[in-house]
C-alpha positions as CSV (number, residue, x, y, z in Angstrom):
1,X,86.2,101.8,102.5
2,X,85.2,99.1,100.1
3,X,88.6,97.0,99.6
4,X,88.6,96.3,95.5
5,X,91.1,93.6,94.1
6,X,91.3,94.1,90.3
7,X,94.2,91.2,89.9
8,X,94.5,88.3,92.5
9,X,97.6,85.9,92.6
10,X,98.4,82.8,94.1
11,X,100.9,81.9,96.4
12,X,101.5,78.2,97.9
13,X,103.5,77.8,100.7
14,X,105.9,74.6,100.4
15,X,109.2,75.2,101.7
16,X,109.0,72.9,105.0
17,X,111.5,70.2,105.6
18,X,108.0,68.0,106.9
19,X,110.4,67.1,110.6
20,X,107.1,65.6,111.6
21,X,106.8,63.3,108.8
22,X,109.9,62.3,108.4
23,X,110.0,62.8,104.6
24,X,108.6,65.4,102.4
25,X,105.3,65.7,102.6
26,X,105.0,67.7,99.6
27,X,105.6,64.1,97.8
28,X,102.8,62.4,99.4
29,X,100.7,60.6,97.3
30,X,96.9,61.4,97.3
31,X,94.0,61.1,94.5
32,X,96.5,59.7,92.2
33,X,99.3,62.9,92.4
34,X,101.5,64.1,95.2
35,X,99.9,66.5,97.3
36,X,102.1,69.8,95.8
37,X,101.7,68.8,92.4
38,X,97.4,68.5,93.3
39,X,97.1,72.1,94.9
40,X,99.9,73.4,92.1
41,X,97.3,72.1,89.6
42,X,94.4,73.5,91.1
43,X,95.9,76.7,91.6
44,X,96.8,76.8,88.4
45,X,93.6,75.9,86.7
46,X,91.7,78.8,88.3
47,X,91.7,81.9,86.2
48,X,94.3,83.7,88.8
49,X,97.7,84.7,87.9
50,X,100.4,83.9,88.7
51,X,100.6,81.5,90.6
52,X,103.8,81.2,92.6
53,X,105.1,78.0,95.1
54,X,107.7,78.6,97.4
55,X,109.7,75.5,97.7
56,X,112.7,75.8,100.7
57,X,113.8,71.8,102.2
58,X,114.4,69.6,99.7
59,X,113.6,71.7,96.5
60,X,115.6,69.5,94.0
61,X,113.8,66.4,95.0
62,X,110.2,68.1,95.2
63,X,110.7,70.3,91.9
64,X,111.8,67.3,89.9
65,X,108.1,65.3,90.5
66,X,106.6,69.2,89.9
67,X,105.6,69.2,86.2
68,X,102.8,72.1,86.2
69,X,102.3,74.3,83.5
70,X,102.2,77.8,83.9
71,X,103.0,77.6,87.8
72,X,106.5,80.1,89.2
73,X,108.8,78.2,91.2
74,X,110.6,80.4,93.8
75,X,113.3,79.3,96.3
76,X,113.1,80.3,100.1
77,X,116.5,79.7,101.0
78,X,115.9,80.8,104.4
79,X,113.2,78.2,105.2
80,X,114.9,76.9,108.3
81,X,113.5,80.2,110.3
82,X,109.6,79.0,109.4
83,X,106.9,79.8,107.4
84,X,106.9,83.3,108.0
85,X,110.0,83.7,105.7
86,X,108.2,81.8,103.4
87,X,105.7,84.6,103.4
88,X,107.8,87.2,102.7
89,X,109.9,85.2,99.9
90,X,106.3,84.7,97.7
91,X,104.9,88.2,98.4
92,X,108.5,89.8,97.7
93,X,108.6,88.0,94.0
94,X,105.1,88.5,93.3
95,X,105.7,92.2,93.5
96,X,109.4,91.7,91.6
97,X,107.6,90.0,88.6
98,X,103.5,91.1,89.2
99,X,104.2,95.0,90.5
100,X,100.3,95.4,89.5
101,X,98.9,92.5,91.5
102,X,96.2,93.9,94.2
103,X,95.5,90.4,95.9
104,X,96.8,87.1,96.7
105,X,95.6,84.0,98.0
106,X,97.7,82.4,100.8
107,X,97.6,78.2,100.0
108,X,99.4,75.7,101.8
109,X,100.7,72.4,100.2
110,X,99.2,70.0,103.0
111,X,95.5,71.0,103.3
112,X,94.0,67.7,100.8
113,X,90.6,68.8,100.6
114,X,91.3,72.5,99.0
115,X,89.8,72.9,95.6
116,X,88.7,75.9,93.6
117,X,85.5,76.4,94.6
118,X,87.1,77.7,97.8
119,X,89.1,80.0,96.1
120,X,86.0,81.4,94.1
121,X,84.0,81.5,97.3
122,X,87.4,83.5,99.2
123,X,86.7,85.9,96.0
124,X,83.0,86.4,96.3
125,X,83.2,87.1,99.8
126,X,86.0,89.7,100.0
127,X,84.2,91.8,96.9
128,X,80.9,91.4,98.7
129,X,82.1,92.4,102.0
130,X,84.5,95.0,100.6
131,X,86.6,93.9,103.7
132,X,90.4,93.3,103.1
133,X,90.6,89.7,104.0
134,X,88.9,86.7,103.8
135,X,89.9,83.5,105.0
136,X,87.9,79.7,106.0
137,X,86.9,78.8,108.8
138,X,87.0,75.5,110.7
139,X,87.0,74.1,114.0
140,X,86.5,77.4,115.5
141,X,89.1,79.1,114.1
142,X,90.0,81.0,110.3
143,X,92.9,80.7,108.6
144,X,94.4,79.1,105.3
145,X,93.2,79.3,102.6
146,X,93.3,83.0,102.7
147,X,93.3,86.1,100.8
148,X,94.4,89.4,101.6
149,X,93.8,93.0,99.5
150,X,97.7,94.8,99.0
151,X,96.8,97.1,102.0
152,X,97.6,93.8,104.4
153,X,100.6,93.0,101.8
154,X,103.4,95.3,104.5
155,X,102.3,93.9,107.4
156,X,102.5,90.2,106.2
157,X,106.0,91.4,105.2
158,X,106.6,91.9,109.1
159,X,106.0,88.1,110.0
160,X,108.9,86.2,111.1
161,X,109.7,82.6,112.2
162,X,107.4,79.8,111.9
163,X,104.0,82.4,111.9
164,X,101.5,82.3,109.2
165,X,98.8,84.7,108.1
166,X,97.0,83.3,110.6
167,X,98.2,86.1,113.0
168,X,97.2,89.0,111.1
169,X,93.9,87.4,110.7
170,X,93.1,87.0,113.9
171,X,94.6,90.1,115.2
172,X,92.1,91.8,112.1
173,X,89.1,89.8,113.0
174,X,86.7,93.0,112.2
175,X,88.4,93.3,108.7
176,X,87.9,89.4,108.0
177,X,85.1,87.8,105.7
178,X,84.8,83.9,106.3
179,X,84.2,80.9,104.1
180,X,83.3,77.7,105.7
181,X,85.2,74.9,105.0
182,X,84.8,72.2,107.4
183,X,87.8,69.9,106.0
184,X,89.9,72.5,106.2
185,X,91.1,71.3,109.4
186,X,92.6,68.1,108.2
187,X,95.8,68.9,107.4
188,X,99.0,66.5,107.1
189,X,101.7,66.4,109.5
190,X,102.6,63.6,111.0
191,X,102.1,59.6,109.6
192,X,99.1,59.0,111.3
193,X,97.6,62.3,109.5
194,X,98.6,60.8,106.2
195,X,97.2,57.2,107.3
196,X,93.9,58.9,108.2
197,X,93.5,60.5,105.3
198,X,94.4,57.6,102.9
199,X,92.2,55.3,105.0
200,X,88.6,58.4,104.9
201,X,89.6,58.0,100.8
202,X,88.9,54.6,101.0
């Protein structure tokens, strides 16, 4: 069965308190703009709609340095149970607002080197492959960025605690087109991520 998306959204998963970091990561700077506000922009500039971030610790704060045009804000207020909930928060209001979207790409606010020719690549090779996902690869494994066709939408719905999409893409390896994206593996979490990072820009 070849797995057709006629309308792909976007949703970025932000809600995390950051306990690693200390502070919100979300507000990090990097290239000259928070790290949120660069993947919100990015998201936002590809031709997919909507574009939804789900913001959970520390909303108020991280909404008030968010200033992108045309980009949904949602609230997870139960962000303390993990990402999972997250999940379910962006897919629920995409179908709420978007009942006719058929796709959506799973982004994560802490991944620095994720830009649209990902996203277009994640396109090409789920309507090539006719599979239901595709997702990057790196370091041996796939995961975000990641997009799923709605047939995968109830069982993302299923996740709880702090378990991403990752799951259901491993668990659906067979179903699963892959992108390369070697920096996909850097991802912040702790100071010395965000050190790293700031100190490879350099």
């Amino acid at each position: 069965m070849h797995h057709k998306i006629k309308q792909c959204g976007i949703i970025i998963l932000a809600a995390g308190s950051s306990s690693r970091m200390g502070k919100p990561k979300q507000l990090l700077e990097f290239d000259g703009m928070t790290l949120l506000t660069r993947v919100s922009k990015m998201a936002s500039q590809s031709k997919l709609y909507p574009v939804i971030a789900v913001l959970g610790a520390n909303a108020d704060l991280i909404q008030a340095h968010l200033d992108v045009p045309g980009l949904d804000i949602v609230l997870n207020e139960n962000w303390v149970e993990g990402m999972a909930s997250s999940l379910r928060k962006g897919l629920f209001s995409m179908n709420e607002m978007h009942p006719h979207v058929d796709g959506v790409i799973i982004l994560v606010g802490d991944q620095p080197y994720t830009n649209n020719q990902h996203i277009e690549q994640l396109i090409d090779a789920q309507d090539k492959s006719g599979l239901p996902i595709s997702a990057c690869s790196y370091a041996g494994i796939m995961g975000t960025p990641a997009l799923f066709h709605k047939t995968i939408f109830p069982e993302l719905m299923l996740l709880e605690g702090d378990i991403g999409a990752k799951k259901i893409i491993e668990k659906r390896k067979q179903d699963v087109a892959t992108v390369h994206f070697d920096k996909g593996v850097i991802d912040i979490d702790t100071v010395e991520d965000y050190e790293n990072l700031r100190n490879e820009k350099e």
